[in-house]
C-alpha positions as CSV (number, residue, x, y, z in Angstrom):
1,X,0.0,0.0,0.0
2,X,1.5,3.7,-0.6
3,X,1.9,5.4,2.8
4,X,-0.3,8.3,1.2
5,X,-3.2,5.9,1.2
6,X,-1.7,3.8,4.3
7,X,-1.7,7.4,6.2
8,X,-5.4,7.9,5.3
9,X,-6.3,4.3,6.2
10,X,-4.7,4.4,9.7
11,X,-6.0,8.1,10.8
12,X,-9.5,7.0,9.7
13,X,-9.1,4.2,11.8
14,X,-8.1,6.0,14.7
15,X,-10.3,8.4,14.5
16,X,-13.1,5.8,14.8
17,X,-11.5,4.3,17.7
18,X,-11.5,7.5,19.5
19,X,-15.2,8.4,18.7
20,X,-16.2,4.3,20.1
21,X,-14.5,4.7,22.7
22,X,-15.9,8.4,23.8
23,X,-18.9,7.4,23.0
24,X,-17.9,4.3,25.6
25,X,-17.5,7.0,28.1
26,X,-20.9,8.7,27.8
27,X,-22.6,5.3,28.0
28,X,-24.3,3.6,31.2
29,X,-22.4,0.7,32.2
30,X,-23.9,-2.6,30.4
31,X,-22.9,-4.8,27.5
32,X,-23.2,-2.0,24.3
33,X,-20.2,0.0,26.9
34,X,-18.2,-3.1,27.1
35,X,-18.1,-3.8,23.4
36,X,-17.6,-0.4,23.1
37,X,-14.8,-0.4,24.9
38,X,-13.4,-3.6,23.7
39,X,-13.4,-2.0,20.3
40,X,-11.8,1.1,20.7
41,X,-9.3,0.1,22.9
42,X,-8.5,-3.3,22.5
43,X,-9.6,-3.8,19.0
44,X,-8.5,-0.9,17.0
45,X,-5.2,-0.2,18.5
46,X,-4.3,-4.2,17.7
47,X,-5.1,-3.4,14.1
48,X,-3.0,-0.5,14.3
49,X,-0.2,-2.2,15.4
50,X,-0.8,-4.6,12.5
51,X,-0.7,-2.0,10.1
52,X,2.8,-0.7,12.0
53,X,4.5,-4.1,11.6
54,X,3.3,-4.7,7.6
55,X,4.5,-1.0,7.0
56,X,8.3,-1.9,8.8
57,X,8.2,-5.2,6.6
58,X,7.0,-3.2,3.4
59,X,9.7,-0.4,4.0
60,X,12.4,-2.1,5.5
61,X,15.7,-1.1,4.3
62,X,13.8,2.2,2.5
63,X,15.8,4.6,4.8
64,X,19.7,4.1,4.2
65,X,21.7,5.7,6.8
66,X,18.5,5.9,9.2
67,X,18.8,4.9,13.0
68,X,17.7,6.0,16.2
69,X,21.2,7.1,17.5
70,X,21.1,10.5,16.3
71,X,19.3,13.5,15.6
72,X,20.2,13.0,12.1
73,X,19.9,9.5,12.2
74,X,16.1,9.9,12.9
75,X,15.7,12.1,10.5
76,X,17.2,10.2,7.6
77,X,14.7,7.5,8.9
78,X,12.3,9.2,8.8
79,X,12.6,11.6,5.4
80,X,11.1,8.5,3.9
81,X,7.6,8.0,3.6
82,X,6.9,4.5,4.3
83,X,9.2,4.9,7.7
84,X,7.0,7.8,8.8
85,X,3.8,6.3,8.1
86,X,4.6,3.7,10.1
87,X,6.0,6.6,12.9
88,X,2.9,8.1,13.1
89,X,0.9,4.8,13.6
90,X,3.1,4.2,16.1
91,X,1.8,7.5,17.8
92,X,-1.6,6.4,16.8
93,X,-2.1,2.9,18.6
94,X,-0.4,4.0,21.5
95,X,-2.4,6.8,22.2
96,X,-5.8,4.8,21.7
97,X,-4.5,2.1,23.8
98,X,-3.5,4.9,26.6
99,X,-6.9,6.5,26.3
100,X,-8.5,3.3,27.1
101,X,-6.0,2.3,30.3
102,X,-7.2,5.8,31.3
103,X,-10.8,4.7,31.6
104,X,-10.4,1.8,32.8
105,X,-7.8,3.3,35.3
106,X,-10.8,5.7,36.4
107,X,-13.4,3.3,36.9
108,X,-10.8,1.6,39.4
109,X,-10.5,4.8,41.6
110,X,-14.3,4.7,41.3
111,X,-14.6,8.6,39.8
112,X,-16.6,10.3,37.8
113,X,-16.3,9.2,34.1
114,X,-17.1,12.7,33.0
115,X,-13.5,13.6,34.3
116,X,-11.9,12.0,31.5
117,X,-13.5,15.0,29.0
118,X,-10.5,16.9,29.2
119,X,-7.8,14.3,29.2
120,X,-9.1,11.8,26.6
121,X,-9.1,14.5,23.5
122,X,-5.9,16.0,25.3
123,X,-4.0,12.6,24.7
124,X,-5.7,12.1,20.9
125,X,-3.6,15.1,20.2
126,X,-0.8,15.6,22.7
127,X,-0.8,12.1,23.6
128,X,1.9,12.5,26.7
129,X,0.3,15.9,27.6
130,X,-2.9,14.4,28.0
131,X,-1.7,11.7,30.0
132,X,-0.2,13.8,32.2
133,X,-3.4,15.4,32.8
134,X,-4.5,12.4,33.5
135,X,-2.0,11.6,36.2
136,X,-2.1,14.7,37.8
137,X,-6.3,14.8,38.1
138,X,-6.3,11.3,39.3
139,X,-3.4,10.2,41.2
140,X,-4.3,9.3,44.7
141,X,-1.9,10.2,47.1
142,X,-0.1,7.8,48.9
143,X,-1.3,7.0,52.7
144,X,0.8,8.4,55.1
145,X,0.6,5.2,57.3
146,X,2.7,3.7,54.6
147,X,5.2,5.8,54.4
148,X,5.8,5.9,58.2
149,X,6.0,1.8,58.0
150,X,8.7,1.6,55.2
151,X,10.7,4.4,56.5
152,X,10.3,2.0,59.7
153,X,9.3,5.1,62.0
């Protein structure tokens, strides 16, 4: 496949994931949220990693010179097409899969699903920003008791 139409094919796809899996979100809890869910963030991101290993097979050797020792290395890797296809699929699954360990990391702190509105289209875009969002909203802080018992005080 050319990476034009493998870039179209993989951003369509992603962008479906991310709509299942806010509408996921917005759904009561029940069978339609769990497929949902398993969809967009099991499903899709899988396939996206399937399309990331056939684009390294299909453009393997299709970046002479390009390695991920260097500033320049990276970008020779990257300057061609098929190599940065399969860069920005790489950005794609893992941000899908993330957004869905968010929710699922949510509904284990037992919070509001509603909290995820800002970090979920946060992470779609800025994927690390959004996590980080996410982290900071949501992390519980440790119990003090604990501390005191490993510190052996």
């Amino acid at each position: 496949m050319a990476p034009d139409n493998a870039f179209e094919l993989v951003s369509t796809l992603a962008l479906v994931g991310w709509t299942l899996l806010a509408t996921a979100v917005a759904c009561k809890p029940g069978v339609m949220r769990d497929r949902l869910l398993q969809m967009s963030g099991r499903f899709v991101p899988l396939l996206l990693c399937t399309c990331y290993v056939a684009l390294l097979v299909q453009h393997w050797g299709s970046a002479p010179g390009g390695n991920f020792g260097s500033l320049e290395g990276v970008t020779t890797l990257f300057a061609s097409p098929g190599k940065l296809v399969g860069g920005w699929v790489h950005f794609l699954a893992f941000d899908l899969w993330l957004g869905r360990w968010m929710v699922d990391d949510l509904e284990a702190k037992q919070r509001s699903r509603w909290l995820l509105l800002p970090c979920l289209p946060l992470t779609f875009l800025f994927g690390p920003a959004g996590l980080l969002l996410h982290c900071g909203l949501f992390a519980a802080p440790l119990p003090r008791a604990g501390l005191v018992e490993a510190r052996g005080e």
